[in-house]
Biopython code that builds the backbone (N, CA, C, O; Angstrom):
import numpy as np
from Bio.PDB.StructureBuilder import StructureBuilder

atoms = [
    (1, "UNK", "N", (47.685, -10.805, 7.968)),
    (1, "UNK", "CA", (46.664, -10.831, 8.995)),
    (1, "UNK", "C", (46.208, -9.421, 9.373)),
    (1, "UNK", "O", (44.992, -9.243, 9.451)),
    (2, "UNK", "N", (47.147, -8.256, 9.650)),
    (2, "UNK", "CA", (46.810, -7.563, 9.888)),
    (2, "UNK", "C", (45.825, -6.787, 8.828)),
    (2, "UNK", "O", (44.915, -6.074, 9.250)),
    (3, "UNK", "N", (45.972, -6.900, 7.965)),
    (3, "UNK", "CA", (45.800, -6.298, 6.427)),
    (3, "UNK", "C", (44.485, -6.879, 6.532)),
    (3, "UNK", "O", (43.683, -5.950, 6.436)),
    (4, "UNK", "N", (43.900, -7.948, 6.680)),
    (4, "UNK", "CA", (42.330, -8.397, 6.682)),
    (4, "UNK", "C", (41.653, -7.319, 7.992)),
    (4, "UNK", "O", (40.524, -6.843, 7.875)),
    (5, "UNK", "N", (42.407, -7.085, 9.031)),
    (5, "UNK", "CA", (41.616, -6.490, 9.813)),
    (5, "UNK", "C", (41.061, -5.157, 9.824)),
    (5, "UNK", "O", (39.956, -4.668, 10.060)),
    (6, "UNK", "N", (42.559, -4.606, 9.385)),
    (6, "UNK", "CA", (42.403, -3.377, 8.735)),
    (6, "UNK", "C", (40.983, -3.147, 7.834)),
    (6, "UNK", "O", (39.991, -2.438, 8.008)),
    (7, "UNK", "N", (41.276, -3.833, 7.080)),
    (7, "UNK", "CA", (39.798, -4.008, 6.282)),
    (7, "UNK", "C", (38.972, -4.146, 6.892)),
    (7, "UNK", "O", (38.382, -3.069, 6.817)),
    (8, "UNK", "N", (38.389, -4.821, 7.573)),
    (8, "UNK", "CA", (37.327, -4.855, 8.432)),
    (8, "UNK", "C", (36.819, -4.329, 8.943)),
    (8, "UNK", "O", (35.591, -4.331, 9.030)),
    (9, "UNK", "N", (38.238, -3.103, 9.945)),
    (9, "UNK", "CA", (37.098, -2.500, 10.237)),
    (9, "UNK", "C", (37.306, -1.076, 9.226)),
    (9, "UNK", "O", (37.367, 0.001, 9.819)),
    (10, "UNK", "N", (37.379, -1.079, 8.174)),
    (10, "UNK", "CA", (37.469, -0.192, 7.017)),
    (10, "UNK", "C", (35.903, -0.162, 6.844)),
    (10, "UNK", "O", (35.257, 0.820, 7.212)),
    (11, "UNK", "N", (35.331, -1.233, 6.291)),
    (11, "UNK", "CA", (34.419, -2.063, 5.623)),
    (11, "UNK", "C", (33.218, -1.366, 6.805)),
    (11, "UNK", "O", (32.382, -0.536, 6.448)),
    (12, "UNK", "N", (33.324, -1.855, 8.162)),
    (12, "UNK", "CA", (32.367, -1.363, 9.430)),
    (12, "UNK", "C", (32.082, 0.032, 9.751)),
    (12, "UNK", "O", (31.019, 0.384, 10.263)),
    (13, "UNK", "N", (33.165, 0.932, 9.407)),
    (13, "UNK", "CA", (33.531, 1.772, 9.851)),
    (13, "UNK", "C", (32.436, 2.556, 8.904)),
    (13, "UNK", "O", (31.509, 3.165, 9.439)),
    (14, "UNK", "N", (32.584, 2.514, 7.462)),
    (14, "UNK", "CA", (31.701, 2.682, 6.240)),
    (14, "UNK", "C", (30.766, 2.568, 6.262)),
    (14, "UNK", "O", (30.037, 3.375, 5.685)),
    (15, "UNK", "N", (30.283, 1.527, 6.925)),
    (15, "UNK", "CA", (28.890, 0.946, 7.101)),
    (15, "UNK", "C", (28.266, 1.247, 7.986)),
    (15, "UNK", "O", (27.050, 1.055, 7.985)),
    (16, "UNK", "N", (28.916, 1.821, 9.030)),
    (16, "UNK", "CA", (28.454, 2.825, 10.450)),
    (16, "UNK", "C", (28.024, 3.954, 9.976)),
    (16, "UNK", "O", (26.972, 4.483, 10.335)),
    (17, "UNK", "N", (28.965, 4.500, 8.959)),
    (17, "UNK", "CA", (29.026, 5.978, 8.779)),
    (17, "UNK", "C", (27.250, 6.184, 7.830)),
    (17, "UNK", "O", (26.260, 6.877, 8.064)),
    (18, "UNK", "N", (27.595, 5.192, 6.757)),
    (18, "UNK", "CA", (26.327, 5.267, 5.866)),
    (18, "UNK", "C", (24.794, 5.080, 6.892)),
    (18, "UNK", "O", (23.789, 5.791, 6.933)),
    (19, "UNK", "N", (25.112, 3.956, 7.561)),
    (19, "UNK", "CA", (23.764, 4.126, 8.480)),
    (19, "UNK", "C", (23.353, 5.610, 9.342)),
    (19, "UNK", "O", (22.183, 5.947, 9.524)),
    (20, "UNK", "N", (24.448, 6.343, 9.785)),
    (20, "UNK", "CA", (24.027, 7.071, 10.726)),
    (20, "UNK", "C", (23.515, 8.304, 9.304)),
    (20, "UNK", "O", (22.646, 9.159, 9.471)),
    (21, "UNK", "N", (24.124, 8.148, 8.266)),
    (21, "UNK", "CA", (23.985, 9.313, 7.316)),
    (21, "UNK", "C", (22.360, 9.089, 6.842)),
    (21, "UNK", "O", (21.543, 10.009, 6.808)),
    (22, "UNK", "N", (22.049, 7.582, 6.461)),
    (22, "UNK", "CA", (20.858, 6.996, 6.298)),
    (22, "UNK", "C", (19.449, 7.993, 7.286)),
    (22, "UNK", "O", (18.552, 8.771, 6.961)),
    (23, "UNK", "N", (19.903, 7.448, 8.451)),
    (23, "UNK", "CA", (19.248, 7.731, 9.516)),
    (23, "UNK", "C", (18.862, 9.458, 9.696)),
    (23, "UNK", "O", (17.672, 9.719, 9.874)),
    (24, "UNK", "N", (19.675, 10.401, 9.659)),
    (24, "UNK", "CA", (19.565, 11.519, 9.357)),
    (24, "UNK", "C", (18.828, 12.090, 8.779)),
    (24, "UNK", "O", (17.873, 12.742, 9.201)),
    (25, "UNK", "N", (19.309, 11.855, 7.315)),
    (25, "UNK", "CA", (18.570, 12.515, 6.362)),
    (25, "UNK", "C", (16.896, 11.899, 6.267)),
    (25, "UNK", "O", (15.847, 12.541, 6.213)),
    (26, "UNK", "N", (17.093, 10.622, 6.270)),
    (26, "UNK", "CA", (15.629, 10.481, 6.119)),
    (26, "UNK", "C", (14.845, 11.061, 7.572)),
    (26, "UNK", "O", (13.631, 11.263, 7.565)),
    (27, "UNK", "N", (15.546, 11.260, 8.600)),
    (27, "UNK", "CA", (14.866, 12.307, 9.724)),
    (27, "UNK", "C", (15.154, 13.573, 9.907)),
    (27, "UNK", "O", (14.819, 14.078, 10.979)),
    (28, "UNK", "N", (15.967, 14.528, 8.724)),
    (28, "UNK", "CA", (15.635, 16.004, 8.077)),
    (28, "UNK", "C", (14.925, 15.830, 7.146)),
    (28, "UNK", "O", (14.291, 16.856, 6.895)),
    (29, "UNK", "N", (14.604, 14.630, 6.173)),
    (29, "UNK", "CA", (13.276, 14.675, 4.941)),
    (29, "UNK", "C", (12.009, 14.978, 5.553)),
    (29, "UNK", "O", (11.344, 15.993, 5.345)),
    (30, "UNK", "N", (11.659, 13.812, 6.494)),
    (30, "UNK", "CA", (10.545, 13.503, 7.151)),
    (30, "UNK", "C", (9.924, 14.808, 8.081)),
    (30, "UNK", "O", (8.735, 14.804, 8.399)),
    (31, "UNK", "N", (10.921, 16.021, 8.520)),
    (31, "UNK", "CA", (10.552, 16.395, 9.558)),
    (31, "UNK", "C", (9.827, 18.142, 8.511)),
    (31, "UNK", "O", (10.138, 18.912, 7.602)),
    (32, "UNK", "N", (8.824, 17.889, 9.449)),
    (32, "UNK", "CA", (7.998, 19.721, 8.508)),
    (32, "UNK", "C", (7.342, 18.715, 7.065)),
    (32, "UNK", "O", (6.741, 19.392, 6.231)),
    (33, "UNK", "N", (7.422, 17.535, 6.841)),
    (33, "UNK", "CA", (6.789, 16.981, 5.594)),
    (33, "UNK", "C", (5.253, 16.679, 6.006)),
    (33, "UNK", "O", (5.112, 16.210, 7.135)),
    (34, "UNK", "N", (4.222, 16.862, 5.326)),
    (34, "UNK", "CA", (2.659, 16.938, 5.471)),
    (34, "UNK", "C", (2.544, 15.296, 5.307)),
    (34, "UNK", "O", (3.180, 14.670, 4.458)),
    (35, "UNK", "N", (1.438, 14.572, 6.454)),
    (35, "UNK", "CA", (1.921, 13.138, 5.988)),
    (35, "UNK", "C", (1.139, 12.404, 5.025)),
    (35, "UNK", "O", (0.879, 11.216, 5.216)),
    (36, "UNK", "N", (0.556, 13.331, 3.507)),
    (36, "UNK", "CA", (0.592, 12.389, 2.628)),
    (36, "UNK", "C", (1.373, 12.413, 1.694)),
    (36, "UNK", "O", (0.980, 11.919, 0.638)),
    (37, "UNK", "N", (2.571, 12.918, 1.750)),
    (37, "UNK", "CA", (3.744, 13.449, 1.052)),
    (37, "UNK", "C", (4.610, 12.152, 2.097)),
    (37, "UNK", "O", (5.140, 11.368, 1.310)),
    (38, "UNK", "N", (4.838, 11.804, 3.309)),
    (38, "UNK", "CA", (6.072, 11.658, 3.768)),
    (38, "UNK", "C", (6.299, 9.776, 2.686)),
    (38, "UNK", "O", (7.443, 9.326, 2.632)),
    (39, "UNK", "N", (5.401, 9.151, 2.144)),
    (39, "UNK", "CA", (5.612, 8.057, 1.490)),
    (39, "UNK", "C", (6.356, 8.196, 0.371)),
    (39, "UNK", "O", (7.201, 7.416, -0.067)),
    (40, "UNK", "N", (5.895, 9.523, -0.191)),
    (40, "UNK", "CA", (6.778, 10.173, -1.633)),
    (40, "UNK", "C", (8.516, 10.204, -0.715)),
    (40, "UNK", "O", (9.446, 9.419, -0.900)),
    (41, "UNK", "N", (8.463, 11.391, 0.257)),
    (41, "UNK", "CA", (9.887, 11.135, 0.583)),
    (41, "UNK", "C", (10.320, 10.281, 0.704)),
    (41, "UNK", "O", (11.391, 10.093, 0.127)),
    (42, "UNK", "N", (9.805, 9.358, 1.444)),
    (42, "UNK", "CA", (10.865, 8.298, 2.108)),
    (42, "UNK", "C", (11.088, 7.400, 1.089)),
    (42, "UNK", "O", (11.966, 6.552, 1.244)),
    (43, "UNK", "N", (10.176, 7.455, -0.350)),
    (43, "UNK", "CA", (10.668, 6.459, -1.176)),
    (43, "UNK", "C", (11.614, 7.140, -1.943)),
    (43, "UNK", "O", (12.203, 6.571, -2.862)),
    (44, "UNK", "N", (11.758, 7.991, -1.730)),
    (44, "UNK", "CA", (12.932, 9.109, -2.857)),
    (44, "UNK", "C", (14.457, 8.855, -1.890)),
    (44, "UNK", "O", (15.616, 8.716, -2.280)),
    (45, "UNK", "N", (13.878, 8.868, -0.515)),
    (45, "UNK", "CA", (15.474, 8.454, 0.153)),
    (45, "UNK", "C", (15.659, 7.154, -0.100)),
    (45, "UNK", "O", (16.876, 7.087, -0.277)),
    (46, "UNK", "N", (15.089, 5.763, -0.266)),
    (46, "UNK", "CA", (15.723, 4.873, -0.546)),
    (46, "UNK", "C", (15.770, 4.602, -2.445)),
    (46, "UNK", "O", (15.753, 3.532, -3.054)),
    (47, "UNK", "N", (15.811, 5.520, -2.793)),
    (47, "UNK", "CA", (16.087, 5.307, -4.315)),
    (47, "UNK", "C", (17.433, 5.657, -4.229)),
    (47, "UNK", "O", (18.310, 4.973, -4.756)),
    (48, "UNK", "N", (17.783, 7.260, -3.243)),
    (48, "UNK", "CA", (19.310, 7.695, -3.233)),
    (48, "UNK", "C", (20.108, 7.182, -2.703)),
    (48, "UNK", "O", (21.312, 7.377, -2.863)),
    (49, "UNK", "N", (19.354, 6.056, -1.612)),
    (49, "UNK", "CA", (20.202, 5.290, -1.055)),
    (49, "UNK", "C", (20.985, 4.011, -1.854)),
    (49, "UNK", "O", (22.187, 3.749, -1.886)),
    (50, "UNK", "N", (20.059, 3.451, -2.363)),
    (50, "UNK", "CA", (20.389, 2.343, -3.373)),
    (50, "UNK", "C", (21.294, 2.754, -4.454)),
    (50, "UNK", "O", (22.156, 1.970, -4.852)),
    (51, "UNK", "N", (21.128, 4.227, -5.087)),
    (51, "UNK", "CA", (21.742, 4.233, -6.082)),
    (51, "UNK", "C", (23.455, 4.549, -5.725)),
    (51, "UNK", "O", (24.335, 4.424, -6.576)),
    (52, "UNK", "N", (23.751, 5.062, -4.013)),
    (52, "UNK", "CA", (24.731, 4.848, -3.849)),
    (52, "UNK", "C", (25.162, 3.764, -3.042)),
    (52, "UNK", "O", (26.322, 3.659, -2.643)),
    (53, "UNK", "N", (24.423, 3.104, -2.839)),
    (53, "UNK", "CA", (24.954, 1.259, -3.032)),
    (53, "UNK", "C", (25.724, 0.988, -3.633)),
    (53, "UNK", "O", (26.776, 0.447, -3.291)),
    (54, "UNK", "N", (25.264, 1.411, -5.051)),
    (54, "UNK", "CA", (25.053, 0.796, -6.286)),
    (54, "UNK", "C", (24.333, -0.257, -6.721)),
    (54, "UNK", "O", (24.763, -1.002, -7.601)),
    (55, "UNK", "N", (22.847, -0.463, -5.987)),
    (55, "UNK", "CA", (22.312, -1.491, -6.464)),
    (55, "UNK", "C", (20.695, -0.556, -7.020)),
    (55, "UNK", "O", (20.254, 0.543, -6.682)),
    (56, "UNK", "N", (20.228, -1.493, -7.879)),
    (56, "UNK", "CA", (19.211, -0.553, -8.640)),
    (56, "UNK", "C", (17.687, -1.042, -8.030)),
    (56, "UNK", "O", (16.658, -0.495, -8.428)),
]
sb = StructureBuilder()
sb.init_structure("model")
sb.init_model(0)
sb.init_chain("A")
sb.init_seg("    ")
for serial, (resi, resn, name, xyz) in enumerate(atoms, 1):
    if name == "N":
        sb.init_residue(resn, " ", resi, " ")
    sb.init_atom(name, np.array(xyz, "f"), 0.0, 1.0, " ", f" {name:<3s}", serial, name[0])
structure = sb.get_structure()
């Protein structure tokens, strides 16, 4: 029992961390970017995002 929880919040904890990392960077990409460029960035952050998913 304990061992599932552990995990859990392993699993949350990860998933906190990646969002706030998410959140960041794509608001140091975005910031000083000219805005017909910021569509190029922000699709380049969710390519790096996905690819450390691991989903394509």
């Amino acid at each position: 029992m304990q061992a599932e929880v552990a995990g859990s919040v392993v699993t949350v904890t990860v998933a906190a961390i990646m969002a706030v990392t998410v959140v960041l960077v794509v608001r140091f990409a975005v910031r000083g970017t000219q805005s017909q460029h910021r569509a190029m960035v922000l699709s380049a952050v969710a390519e790096i995002v996905r690819a450390l998913r691991g989903r394509p």
